[in-house]
N, CA, C and O atoms as CSV, one atom per row, in Angstrom:
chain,resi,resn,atom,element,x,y,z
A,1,UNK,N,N,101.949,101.002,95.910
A,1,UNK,CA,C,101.652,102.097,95.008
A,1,UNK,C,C,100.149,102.248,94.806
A,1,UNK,O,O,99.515,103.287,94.989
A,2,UNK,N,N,99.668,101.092,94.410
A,2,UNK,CA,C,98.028,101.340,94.181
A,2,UNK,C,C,97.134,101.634,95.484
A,2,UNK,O,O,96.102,102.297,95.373
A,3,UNK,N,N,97.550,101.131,96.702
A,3,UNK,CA,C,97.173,101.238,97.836
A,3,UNK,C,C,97.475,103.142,98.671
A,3,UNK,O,O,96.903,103.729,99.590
A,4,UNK,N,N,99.018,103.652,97.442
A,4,UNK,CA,C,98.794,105.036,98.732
A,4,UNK,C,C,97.436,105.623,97.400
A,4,UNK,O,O,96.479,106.258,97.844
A,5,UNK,N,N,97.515,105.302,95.679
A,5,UNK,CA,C,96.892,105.801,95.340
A,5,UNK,C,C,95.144,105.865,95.251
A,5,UNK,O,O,94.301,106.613,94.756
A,6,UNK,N,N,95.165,105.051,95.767
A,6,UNK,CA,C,93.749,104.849,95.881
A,6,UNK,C,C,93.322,105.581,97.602
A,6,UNK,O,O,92.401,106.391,97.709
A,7,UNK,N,N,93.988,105.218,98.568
A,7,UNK,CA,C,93.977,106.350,99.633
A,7,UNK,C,C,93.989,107.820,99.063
A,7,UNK,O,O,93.003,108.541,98.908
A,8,UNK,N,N,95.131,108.079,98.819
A,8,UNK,CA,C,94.580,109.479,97.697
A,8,UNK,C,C,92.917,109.855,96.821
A,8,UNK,O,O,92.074,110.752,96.797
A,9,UNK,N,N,93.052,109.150,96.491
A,9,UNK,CA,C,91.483,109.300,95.758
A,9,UNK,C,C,90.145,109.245,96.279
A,9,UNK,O,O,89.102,109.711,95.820
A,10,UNK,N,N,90.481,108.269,97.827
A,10,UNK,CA,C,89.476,108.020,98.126
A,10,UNK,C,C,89.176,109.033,99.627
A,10,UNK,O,O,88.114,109.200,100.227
A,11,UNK,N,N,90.698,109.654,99.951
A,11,UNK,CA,C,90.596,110.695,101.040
A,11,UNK,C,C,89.991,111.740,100.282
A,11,UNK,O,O,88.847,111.910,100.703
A,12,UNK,N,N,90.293,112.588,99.253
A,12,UNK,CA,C,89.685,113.521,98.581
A,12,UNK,C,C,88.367,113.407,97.976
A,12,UNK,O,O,87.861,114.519,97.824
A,13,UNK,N,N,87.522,112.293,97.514
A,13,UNK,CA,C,86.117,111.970,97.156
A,13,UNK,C,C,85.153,112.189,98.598
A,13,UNK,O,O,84.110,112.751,98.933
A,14,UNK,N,N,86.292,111.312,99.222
A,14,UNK,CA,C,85.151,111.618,100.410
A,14,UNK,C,C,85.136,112.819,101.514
A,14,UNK,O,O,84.253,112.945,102.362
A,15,UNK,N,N,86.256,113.673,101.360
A,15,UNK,CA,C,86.476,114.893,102.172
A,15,UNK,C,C,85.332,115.741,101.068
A,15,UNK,O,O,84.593,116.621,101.508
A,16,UNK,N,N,85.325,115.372,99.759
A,16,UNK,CA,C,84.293,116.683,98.898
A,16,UNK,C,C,82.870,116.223,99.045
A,16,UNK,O,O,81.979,116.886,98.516
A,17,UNK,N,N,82.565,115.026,99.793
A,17,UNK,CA,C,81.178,115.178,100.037
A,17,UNK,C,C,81.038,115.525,101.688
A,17,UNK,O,O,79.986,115.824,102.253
A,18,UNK,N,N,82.103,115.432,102.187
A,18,UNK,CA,C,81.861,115.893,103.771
A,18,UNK,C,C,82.184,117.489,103.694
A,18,UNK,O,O,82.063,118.302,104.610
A,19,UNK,N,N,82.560,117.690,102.558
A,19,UNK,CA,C,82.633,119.367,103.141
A,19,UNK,C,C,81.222,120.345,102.085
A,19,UNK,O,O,80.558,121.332,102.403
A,20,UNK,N,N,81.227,119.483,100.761
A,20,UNK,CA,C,80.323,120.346,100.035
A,20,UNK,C,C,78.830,120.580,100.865
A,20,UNK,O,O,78.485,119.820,101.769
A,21,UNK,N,N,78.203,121.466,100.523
A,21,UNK,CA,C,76.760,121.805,100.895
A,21,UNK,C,C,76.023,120.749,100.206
A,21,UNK,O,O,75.990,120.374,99.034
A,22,UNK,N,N,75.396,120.351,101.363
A,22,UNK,CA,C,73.661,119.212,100.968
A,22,UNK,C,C,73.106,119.378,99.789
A,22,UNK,O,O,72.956,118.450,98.995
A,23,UNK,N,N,72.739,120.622,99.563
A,23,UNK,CA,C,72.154,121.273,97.800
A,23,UNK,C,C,72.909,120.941,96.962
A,23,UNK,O,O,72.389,120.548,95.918
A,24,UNK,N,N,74.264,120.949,97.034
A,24,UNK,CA,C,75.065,120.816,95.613
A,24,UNK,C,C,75.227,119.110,95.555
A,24,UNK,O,O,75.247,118.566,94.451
A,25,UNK,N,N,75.329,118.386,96.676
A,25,UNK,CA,C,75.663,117.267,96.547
A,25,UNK,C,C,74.453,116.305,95.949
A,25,UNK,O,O,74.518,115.167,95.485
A,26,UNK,N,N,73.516,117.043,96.104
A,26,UNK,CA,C,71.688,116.727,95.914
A,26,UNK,C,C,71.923,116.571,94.207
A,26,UNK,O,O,71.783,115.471,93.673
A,27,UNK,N,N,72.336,117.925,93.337
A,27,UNK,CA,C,72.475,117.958,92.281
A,27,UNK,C,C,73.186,117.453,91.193
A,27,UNK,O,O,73.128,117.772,90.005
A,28,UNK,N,N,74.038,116.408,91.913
A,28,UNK,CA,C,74.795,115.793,91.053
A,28,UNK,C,C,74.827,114.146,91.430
A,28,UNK,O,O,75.743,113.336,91.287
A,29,UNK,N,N,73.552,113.986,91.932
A,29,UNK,CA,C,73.527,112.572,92.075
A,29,UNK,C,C,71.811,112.504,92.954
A,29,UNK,O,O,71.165,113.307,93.628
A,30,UNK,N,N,71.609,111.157,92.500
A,30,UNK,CA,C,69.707,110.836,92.722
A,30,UNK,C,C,70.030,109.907,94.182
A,30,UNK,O,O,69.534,108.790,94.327
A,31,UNK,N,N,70.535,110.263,94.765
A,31,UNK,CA,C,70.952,109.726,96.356
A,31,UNK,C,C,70.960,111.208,96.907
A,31,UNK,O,O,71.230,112.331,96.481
A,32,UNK,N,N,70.390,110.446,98.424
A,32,UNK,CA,C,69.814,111.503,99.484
A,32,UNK,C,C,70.831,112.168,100.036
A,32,UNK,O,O,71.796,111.602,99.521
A,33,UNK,N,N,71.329,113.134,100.864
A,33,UNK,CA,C,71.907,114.081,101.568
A,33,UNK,C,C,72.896,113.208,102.171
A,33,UNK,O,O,74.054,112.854,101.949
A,34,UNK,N,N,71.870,112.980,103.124
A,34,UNK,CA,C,72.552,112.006,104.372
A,34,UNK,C,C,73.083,110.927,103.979
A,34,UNK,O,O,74.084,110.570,104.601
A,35,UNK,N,N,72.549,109.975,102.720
A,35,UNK,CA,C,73.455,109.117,102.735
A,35,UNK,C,C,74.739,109.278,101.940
A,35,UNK,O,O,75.696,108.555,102.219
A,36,UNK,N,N,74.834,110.298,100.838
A,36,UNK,CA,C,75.817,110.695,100.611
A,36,UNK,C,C,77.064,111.198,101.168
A,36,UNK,O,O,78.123,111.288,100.547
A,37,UNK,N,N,76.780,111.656,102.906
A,37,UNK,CA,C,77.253,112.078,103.885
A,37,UNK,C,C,77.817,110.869,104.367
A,37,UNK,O,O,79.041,110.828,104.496
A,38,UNK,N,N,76.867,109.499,104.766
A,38,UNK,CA,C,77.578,108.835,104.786
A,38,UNK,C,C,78.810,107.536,104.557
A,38,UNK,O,O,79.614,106.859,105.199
A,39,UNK,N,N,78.174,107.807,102.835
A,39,UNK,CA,C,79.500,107.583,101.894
A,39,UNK,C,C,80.912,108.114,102.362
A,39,UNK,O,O,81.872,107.525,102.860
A,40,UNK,N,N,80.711,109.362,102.045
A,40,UNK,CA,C,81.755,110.158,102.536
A,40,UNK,C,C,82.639,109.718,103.715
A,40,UNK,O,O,83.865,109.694,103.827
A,41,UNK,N,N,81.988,109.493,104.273
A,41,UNK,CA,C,82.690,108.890,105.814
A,41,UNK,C,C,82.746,107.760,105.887
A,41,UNK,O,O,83.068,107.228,106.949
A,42,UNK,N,N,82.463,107.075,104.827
A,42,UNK,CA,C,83.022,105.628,104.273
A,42,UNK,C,C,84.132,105.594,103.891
A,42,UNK,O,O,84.923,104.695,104.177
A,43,UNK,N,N,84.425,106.748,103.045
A,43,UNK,CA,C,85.395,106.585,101.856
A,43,UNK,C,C,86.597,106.948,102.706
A,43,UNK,O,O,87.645,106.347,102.469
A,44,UNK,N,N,86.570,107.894,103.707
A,44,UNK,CA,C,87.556,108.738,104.361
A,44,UNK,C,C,88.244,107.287,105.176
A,44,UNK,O,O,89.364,106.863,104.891
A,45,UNK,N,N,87.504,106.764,106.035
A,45,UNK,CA,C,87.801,105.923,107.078
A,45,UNK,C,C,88.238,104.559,106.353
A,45,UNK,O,O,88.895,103.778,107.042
A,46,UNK,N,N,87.868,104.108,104.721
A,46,UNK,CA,C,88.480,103.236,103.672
A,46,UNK,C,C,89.923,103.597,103.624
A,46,UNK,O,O,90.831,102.854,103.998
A,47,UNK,N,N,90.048,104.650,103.194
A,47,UNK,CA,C,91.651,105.597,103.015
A,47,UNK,C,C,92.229,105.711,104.202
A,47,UNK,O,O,93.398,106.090,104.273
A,48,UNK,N,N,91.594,105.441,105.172
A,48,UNK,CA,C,92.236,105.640,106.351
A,48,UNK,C,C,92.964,104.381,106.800
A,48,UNK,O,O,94.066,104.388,107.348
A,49,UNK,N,N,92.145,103.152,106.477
A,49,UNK,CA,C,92.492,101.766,106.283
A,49,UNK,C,C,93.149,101.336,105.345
A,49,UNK,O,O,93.822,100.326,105.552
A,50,UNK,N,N,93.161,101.757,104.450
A,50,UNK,CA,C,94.260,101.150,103.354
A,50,UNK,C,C,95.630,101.586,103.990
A,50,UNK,O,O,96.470,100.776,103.598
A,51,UNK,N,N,96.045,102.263,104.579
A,51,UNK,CA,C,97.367,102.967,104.985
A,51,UNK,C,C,97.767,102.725,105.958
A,51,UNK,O,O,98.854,102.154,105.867
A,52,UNK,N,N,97.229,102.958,107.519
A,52,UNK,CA,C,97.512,103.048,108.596
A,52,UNK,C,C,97.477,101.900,109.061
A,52,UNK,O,O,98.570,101.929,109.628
A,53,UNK,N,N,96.943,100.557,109.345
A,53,UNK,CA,C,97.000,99.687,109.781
A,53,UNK,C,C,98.842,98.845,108.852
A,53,UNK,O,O,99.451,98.145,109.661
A,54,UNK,N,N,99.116,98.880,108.286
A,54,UNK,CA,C,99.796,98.500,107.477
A,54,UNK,C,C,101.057,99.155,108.439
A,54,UNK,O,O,101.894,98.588,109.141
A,55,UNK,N,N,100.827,100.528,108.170
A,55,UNK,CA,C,101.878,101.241,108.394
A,55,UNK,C,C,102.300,101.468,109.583
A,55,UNK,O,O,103.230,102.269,109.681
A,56,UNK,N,N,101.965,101.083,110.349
A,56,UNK,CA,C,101.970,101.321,111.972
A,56,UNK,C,C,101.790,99.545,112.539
A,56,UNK,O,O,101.980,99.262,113.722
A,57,UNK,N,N,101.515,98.782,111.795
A,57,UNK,CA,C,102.018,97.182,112.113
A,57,UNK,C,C,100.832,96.763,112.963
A,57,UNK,O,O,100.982,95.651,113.469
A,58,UNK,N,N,99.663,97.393,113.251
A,58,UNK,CA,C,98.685,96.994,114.183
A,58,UNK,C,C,97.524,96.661,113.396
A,58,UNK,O,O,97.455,97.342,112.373
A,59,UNK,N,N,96.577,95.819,113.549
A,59,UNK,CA,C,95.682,94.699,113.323
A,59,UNK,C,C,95.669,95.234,111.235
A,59,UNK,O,O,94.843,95.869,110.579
A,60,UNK,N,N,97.066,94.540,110.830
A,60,UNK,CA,C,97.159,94.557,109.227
A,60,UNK,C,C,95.975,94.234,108.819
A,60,UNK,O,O,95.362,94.947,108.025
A,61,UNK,N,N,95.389,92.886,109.404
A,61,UNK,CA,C,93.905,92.529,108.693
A,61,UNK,C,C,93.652,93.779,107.924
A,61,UNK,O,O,94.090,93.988,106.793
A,62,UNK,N,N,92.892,94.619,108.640
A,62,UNK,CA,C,91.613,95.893,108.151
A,62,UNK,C,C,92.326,96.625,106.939
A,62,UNK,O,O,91.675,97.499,106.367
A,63,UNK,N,N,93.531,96.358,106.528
A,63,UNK,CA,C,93.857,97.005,105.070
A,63,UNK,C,C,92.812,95.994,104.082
A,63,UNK,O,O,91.911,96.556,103.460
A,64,UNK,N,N,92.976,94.539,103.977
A,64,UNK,CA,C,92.279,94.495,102.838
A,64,UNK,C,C,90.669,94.308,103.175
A,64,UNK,O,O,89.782,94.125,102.341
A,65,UNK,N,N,90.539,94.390,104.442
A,65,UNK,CA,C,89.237,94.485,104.585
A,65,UNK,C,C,88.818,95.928,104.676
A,65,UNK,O,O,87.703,95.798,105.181
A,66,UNK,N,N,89.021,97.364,104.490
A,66,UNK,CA,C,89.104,98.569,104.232
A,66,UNK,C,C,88.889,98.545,102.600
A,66,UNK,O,O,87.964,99.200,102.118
A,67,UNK,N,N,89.893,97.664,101.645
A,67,UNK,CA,C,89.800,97.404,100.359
A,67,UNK,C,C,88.683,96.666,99.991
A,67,UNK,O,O,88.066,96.833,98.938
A,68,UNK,N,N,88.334,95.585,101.129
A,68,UNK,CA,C,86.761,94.986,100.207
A,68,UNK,C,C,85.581,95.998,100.490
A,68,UNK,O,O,84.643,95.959,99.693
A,69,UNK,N,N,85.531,96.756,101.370
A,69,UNK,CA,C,84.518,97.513,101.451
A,69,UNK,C,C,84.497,98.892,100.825
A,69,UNK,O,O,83.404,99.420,100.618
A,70,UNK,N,N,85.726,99.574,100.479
A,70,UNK,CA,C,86.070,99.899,98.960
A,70,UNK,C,C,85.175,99.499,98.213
A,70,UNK,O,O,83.971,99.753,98.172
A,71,UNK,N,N,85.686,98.991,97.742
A,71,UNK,CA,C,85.035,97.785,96.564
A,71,UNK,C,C,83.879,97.715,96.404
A,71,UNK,O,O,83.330,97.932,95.324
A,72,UNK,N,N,83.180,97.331,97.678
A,72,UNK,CA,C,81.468,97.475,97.637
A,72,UNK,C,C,81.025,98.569,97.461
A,72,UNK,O,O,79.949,98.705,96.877
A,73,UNK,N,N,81.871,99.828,98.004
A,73,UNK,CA,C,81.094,100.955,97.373
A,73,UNK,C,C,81.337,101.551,95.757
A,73,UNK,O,O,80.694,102.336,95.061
A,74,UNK,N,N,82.296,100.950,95.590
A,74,UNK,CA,C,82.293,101.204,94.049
A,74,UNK,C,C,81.621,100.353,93.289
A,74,UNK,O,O,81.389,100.638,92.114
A,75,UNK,N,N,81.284,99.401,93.741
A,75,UNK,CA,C,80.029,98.812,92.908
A,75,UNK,C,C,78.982,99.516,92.932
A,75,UNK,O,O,78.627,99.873,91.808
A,76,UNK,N,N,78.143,99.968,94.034
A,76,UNK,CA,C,77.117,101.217,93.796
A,76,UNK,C,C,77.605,102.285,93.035
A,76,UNK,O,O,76.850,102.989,92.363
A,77,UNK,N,N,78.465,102.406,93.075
A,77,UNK,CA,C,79.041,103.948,92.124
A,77,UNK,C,C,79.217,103.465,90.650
A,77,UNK,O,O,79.443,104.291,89.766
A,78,UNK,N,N,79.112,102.073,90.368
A,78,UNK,CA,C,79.191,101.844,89.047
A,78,UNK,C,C,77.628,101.964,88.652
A,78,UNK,O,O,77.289,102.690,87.717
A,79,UNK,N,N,76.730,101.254,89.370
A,79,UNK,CA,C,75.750,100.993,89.220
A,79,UNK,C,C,74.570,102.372,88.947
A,79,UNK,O,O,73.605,102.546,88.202
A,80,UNK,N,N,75.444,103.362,90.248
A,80,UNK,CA,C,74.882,104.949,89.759
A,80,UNK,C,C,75.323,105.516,88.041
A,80,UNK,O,O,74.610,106.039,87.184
A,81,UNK,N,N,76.815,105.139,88.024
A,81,UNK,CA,C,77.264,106.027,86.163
A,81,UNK,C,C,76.650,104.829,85.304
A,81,UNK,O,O,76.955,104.986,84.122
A,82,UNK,N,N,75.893,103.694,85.514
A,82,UNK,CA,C,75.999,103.120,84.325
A,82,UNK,C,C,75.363,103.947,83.295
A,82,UNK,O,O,75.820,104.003,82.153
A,83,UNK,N,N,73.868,104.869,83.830
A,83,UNK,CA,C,73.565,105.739,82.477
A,83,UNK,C,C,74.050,106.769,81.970
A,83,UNK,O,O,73.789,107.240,80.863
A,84,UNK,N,N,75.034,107.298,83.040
A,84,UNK,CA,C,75.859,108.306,82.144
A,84,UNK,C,C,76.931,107.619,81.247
A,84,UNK,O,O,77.930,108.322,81.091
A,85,UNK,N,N,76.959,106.462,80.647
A,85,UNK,CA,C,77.682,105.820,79.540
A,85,UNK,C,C,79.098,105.791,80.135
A,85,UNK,O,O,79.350,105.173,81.170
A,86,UNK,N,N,80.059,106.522,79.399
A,86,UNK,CA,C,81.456,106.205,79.110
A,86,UNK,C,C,81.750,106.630,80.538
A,86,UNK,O,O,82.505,105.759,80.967
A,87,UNK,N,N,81.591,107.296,81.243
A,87,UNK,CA,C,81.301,108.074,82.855
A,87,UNK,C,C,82.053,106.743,83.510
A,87,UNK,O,O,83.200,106.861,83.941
A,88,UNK,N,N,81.410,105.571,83.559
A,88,UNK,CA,C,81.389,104.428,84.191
A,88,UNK,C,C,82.888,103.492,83.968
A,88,UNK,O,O,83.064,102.506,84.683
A,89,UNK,N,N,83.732,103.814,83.125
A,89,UNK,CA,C,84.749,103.524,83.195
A,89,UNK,C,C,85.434,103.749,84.636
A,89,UNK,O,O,85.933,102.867,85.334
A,90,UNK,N,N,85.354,105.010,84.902
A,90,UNK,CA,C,86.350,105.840,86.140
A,90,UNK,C,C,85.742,104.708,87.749
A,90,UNK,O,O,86.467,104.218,88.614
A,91,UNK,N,N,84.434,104.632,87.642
A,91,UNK,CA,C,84.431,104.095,88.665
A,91,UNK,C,C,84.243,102.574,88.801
A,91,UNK,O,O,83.819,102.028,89.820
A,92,UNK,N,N,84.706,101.769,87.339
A,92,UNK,CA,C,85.179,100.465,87.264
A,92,UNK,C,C,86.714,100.129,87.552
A,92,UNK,O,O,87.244,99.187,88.141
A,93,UNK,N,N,87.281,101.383,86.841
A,93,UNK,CA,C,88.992,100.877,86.805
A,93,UNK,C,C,89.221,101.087,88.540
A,93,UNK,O,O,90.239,100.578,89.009
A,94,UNK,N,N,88.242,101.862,89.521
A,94,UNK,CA,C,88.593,102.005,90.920
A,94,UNK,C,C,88.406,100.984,91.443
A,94,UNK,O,O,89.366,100.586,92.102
A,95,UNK,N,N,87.092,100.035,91.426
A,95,UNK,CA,C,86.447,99.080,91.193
A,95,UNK,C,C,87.597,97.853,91.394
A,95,UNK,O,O,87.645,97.077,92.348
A,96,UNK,N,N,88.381,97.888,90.396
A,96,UNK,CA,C,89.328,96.388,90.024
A,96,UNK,C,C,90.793,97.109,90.557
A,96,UNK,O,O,91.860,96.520,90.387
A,97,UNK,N,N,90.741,98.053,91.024
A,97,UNK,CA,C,92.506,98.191,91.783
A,97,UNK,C,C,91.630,97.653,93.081
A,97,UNK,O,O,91.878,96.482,93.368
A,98,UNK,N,N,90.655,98.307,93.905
A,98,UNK,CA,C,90.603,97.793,95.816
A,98,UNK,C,C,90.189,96.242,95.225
A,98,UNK,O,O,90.719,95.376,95.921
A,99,UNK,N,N,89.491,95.768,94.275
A,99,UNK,CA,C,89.674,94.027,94.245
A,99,UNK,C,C,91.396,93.904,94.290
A,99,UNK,O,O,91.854,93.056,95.055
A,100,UNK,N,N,92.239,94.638,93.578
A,100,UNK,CA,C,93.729,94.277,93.310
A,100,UNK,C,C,94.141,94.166,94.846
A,100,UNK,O,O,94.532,93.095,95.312
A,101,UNK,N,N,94.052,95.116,95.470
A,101,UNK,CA,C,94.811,95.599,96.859
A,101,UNK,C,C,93.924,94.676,97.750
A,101,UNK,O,O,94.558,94.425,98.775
A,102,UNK,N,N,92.734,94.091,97.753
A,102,UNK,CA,C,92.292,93.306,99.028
A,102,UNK,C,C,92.759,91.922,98.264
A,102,UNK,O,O,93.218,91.160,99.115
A,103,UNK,N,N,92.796,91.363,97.000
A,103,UNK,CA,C,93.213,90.171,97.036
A,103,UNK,C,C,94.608,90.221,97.319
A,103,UNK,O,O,95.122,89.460,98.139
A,104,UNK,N,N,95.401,91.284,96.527
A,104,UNK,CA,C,97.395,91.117,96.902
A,104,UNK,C,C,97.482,91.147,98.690
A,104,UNK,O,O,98.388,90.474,99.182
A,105,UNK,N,N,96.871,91.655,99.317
A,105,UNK,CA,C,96.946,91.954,100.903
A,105,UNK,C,C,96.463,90.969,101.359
A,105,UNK,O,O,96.329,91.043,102.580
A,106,UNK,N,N,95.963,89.591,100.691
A,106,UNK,CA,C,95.409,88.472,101.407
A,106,UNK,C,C,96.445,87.373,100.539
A,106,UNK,O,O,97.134,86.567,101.165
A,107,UNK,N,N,96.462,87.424,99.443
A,107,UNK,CA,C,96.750,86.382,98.980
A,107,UNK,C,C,98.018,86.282,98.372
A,107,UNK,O,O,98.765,85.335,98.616
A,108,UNK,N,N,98.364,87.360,97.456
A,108,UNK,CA,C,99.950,87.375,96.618
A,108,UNK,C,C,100.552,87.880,97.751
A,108,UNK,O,O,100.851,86.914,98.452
A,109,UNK,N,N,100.920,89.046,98.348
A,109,UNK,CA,C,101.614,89.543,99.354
A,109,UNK,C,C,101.095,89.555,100.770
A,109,UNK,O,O,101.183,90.669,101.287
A,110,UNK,N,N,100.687,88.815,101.374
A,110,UNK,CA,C,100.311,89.005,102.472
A,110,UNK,C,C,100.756,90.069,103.503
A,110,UNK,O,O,101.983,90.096,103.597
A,111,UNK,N,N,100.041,91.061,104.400
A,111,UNK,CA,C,100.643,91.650,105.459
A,111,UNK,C,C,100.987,91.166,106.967
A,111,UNK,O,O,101.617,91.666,107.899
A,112,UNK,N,N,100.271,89.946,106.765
A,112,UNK,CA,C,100.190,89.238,108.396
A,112,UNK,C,C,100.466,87.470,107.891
A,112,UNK,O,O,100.047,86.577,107.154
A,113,UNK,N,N,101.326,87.755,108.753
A,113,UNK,CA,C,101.418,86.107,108.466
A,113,UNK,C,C,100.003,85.215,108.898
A,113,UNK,O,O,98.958,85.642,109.388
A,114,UNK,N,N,100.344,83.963,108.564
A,114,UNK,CA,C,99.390,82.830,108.099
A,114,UNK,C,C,98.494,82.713,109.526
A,114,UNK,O,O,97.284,82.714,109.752
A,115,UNK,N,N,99.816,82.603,110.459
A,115,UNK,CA,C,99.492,82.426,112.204
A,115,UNK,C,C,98.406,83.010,112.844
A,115,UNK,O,O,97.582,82.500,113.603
A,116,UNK,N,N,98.509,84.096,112.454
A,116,UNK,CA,C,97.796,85.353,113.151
A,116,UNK,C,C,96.251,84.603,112.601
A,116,UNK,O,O,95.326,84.443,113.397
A,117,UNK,N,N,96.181,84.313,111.576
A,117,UNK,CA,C,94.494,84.042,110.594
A,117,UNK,C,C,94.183,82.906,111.459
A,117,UNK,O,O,93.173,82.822,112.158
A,118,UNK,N,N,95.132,82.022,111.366
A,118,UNK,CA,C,94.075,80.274,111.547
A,118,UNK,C,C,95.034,79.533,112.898
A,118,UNK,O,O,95.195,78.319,113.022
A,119,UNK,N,N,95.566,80.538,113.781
A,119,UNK,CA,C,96.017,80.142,114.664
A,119,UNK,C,C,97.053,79.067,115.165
A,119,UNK,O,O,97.286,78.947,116.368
């Protein structure tokens, strides 16, 4: 559940900086064009990993490693709202579900057995 929802959230964040115009994306954040661009195509290819490897049974690893790198980008995204105050909730509670989904995908529920890791 937290895994299609956070694919959800994180296909649509990052499809609205790959499709909005450079100018508008300029205006709502003190990060450059391009790298906002390539957030975007972080976030898409994250969502793309939380789902498909899982779901199609081929190299499971990259779900929770899709989720830790999640993760790292929502730490910059916390670190961007911390001065817009209460703002910074939204991109903490995102924050502690991809920690939820890369630790349950490694550790409470595993997707790959033990074998596959340590041979």
């Amino acid at each position: 559940m937290a895994q299609g929802l956070l694919a959800a959230l994180f296909i649509f964040a990052g499809a609205m900086k790959l499709v909005m115009p450079v100018e508008e994306l300029k205006k709502q954040s003190s990060l450059s064009g391009p790298f906002l661009r390539f957030i975007g195509v972080a976030e898409v290819l994250g969502a793309i990993g939380l789902i498909v490897p899982a779901l199609l049974s081929i190299l499971p690893i990259l779900t929770p490693t899709a989720a830790m790198g999640l993760f790292v980008i929502m730490i910059g995204a916390i670190l961007q709202s911390v001065p817009m105050g209460p703002v910074v909730f939204i991109p903490t509670l995102t924050a502690v579900l991809t920690a939820f989904v890369a630790y349950g995908r490694t550790r409470l529920v595993p997707i790959f057995p033990k074998e596959q890791i340590y041979g």
